[in-house]
C-alpha positions as CSV (number, residue, x, y, z in Angstrom):
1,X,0.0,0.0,0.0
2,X,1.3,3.1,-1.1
3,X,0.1,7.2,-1.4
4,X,0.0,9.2,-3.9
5,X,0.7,13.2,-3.3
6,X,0.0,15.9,-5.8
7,X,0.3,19.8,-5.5
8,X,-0.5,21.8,-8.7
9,X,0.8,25.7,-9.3
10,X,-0.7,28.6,-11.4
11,X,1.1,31.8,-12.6
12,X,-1.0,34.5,-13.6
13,X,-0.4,38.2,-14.4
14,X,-2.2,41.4,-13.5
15,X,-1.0,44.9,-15.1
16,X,2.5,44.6,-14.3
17,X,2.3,41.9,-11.9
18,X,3.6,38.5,-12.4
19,X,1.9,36.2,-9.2
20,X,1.7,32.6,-8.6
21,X,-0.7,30.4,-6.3
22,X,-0.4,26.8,-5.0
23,X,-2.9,24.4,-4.6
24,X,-3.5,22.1,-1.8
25,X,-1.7,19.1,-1.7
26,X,-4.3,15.9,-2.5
27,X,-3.1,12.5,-1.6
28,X,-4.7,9.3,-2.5
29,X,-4.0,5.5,-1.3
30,X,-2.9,3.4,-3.7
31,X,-3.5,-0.4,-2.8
32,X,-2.6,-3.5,-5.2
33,X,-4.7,-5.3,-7.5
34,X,-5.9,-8.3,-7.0
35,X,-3.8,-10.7,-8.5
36,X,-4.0,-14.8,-9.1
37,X,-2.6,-17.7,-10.9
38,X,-3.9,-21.1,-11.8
39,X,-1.5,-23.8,-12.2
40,X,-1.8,-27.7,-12.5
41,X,0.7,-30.4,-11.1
42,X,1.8,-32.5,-14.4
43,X,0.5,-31.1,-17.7
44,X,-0.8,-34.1,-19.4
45,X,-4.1,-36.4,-18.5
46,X,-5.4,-39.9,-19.5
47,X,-8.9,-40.8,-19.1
48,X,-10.1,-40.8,-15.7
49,X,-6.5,-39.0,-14.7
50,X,-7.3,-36.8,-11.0
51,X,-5.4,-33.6,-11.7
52,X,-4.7,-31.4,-8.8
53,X,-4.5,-27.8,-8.9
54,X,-2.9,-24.7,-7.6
55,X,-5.2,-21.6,-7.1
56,X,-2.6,-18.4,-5.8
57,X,-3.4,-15.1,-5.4
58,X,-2.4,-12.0,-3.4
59,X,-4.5,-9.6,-0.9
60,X,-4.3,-6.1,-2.0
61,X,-6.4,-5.1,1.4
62,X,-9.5,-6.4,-0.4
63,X,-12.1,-8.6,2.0
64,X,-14.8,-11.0,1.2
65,X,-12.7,-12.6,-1.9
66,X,-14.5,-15.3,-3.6
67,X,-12.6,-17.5,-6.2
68,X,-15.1,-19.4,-8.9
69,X,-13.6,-22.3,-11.3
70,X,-15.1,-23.5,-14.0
71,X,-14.2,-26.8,-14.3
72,X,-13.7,-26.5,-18.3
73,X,-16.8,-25.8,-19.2
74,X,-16.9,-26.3,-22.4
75,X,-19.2,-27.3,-25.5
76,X,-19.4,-29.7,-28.5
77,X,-22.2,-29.9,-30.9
78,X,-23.4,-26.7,-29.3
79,X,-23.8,-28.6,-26.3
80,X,-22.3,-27.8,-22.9
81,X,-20.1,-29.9,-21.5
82,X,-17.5,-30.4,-18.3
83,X,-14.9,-32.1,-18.5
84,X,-13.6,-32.8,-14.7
85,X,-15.6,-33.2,-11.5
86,X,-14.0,-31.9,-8.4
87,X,-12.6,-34.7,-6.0
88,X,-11.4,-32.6,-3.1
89,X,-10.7,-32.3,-0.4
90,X,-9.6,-28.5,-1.0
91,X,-7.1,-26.6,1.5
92,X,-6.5,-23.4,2.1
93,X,-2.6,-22.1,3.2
94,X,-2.0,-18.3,4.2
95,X,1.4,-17.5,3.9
96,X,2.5,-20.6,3.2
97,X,0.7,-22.2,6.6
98,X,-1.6,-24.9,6.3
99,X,-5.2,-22.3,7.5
100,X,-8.0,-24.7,6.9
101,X,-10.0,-27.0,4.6
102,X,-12.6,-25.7,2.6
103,X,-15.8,-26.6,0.7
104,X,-16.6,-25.0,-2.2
105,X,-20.6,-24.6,-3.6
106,X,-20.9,-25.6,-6.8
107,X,-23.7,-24.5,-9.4
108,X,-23.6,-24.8,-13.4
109,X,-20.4,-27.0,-13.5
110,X,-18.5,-24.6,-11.6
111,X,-16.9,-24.5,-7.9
112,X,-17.1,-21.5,-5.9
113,X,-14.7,-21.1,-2.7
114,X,-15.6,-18.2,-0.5
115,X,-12.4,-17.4,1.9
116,X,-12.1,-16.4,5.4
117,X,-10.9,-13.0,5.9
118,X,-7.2,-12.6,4.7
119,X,-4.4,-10.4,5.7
120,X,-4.0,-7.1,3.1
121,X,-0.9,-8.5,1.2
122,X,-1.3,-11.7,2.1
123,X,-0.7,-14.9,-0.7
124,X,-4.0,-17.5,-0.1
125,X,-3.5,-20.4,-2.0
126,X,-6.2,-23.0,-2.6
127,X,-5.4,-26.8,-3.4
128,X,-7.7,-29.5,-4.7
129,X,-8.0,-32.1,-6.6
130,X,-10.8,-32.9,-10.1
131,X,-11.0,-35.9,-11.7
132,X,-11.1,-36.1,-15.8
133,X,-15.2,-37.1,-16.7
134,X,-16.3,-39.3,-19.1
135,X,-16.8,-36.1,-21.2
136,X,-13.0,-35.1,-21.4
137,X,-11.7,-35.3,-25.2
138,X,-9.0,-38.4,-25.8
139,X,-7.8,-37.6,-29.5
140,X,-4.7,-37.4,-29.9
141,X,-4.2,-33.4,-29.1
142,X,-7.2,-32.6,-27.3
143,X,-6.9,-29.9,-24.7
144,X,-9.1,-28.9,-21.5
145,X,-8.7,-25.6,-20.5
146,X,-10.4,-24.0,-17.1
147,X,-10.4,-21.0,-15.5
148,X,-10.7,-19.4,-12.2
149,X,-12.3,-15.9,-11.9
150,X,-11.2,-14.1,-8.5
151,X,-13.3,-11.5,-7.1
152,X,-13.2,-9.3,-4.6
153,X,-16.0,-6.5,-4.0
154,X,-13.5,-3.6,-3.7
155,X,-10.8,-4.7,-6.5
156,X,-12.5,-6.1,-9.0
157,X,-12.1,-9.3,-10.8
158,X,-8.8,-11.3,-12.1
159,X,-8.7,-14.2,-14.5
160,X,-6.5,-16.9,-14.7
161,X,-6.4,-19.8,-17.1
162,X,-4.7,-23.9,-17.1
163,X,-4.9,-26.1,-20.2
164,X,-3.6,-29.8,-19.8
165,X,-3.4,-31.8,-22.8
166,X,-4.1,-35.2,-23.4
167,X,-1.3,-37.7,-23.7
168,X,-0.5,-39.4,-26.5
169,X,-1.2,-43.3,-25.6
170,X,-1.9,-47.1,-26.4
171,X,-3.8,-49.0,-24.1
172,X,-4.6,-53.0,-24.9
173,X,-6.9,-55.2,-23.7
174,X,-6.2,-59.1,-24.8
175,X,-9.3,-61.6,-25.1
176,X,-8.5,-65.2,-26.2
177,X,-11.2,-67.8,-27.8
178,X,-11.1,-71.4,-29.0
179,X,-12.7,-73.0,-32.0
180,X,-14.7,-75.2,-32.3
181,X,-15.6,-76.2,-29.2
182,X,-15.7,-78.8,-28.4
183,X,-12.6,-79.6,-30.6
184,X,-12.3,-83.5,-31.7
185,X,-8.7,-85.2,-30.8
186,X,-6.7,-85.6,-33.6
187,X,-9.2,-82.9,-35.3
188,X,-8.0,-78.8,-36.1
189,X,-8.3,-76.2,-33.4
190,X,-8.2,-72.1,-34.0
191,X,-7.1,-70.0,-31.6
192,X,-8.0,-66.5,-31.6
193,X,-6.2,-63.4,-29.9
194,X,-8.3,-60.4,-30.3
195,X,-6.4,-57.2,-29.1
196,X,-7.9,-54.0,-28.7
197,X,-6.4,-50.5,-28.1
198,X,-8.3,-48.2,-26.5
199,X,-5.5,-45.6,-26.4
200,X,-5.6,-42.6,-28.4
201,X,-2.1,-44.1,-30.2
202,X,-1.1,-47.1,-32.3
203,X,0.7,-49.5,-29.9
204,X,3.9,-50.8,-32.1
205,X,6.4,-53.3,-30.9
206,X,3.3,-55.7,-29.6
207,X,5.0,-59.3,-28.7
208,X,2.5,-62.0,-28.6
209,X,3.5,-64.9,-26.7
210,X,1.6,-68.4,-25.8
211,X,2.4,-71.7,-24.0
212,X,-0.3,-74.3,-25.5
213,X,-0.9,-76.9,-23.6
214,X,-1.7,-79.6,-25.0
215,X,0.8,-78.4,-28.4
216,X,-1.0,-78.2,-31.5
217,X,1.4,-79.6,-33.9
218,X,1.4,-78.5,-37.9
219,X,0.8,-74.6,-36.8
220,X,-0.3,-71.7,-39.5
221,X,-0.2,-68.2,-38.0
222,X,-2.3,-65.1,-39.4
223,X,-2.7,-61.3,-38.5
224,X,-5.9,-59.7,-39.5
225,X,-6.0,-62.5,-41.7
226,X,-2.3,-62.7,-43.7
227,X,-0.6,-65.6,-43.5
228,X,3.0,-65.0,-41.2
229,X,5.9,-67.4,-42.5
230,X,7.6,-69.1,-40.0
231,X,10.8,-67.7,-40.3
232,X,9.0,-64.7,-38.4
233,X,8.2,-66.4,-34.9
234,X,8.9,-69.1,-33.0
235,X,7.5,-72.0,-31.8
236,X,9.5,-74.7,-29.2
237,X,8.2,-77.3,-26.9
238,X,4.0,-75.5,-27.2
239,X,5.5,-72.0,-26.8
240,X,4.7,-69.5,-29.1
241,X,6.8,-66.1,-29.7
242,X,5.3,-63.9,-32.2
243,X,7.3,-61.9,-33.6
244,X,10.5,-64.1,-33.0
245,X,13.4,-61.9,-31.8
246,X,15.4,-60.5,-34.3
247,X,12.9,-60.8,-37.0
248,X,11.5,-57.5,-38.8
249,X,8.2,-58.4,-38.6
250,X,5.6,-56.3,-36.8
251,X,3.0,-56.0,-35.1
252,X,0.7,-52.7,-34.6
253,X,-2.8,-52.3,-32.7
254,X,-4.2,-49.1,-34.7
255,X,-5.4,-46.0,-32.1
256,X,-8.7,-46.4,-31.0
257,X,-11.2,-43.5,-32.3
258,X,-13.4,-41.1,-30.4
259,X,-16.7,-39.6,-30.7
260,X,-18.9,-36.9,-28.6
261,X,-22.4,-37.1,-28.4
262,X,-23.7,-34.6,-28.9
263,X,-26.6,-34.5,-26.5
264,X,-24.7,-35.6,-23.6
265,X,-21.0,-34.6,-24.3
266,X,-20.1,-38.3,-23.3
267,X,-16.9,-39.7,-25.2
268,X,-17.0,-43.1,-26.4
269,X,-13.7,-44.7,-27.9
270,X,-14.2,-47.2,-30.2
271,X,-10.6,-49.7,-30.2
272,X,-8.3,-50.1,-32.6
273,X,-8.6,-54.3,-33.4
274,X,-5.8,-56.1,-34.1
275,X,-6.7,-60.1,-34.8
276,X,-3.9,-62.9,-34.6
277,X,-4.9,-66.6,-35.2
278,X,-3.1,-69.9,-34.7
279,X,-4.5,-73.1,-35.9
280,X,-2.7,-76.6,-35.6
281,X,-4.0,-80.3,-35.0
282,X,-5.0,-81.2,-31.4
């Protein structure tokens, strides 16, 4: 906090007169704005990722400060959407000391912390955790962005934004399957390894491995239905390795994709599908 002093001065003639007068001297307080920040720990997310965040500002003598966060409201299709929940529990540090625990109202997708009455100069800083919701965007590239608005009465309002983006991964899920069943000794047998990704990027480098028991014998491997010569994985005492180490074959499960409905602002993923089969005599 700081004053401000002023004095002006005239000079002003009459006949032969020069003459000057001096004005009173004004002063005015000048007290600092209101000032925040919104940071996030890590700066990446993955569905269902809690993300905790980092509300700061600083007291220029201002009381009854309320600090609102939108959560990333956002729309798609001309739909509103929001794309974390809070988690909580949110705390409140003064100075750097741990002051309390607080519960925000929430209305419209939004969290609204009213503090306790804070020092002039003072740095509050508010801590709390949201959780990424079903509606967060997965593609690769997708952003969410939220912002805090801090009020206060007497110094207006400050805005302060955070954008995470979404990382850039693979995630498989394996399902196995037998065919015909029941299989006939002596008779052929299909196994099936369905892979899905539901990440938002190819998975590369995929190593399929298998011990059969009992070994099918006479074996023919295929991915998404193309034949793989044997030369490209191996097979020893009923274990399978596919692709065999050193060979240049690969294997890729393609990025799954994403869509938004529009009503609800729910993402669905639909996987990438990657299909190996192995058929020998049982």
């Amino acid at each position: 906090m700081a004053t401000i002093t002023n004095q002006a001065r005239i000079t002003y003639s009459y006949g032969a007169v020069n003459a000057a007068a001096a004005s009173n001297i004004a002063t005015a307080t000048l007290t600092e704005p209101l000032t925040g920040s919104k940071t996030s720990l890590g700066s990446t997310y993955t569905a269902g990722d809690e993300i905790t965040y980092i509300l700061s500002l600083t007291n220029g003598s201002a009381t009854d400060i309320t600090v609102s966060d939108n959560l990333g409201r956002s729309t798609a299709g001309g739909v509103a959407y929001t794309p974390l929940s809070y988690v909580g529990p949110a705390y409140l540090y003064i100075n750097g000391v741990y002051t309390s625990e607080l519960t925000p109202a929430t209305t419209a997708g939004s969290l609204i912390f009213t503090l306790p009455s804070i020092p002039a100069g003072a740095n509050a800083v508010i801590i709390y955790k949201a959780a990424l919701t079903s509606e967060a965007p997965l593609t690769s590239g997708s952003t969410v962005t939220n912002t805090a608005t801090f009020t206060s009465p007497t110094l207006g309002t400050a805005e302060k934004s955070n954008t995470i983006t979404v990382e850039n991964y693979a995630r498989l899920n394996i399902v196995k399957s037998m065919s015909p069943n029941p299989v006939v000794g002596g008779g052929q047998l299909t196994y099936t390894f369905t892979v899905y990704n539901y990440g938002n990027d190819a998975a590369t480098d995929v190593v399929l491995t298998d011990v059969f028991s009992p070994a099918p014998t006479d074996i023919a491997v295929t991915v998404n239905g193309t034949a793989v010569s044997a030369e490209n994985y191996t097979y020893t005492g009923g274990t399978l390795t596919l692709p065999a180490a050193g060979s240049s074959y690969e294997i890729t499960v393609p990025a799954a994709t994403f869509t938004t409905d529009t009503t609800t602002g729910a993402v669905t993923a639909s996987p990438g599908v990657t299909v190996v089969e192995v058929t020998g005599t049982i």
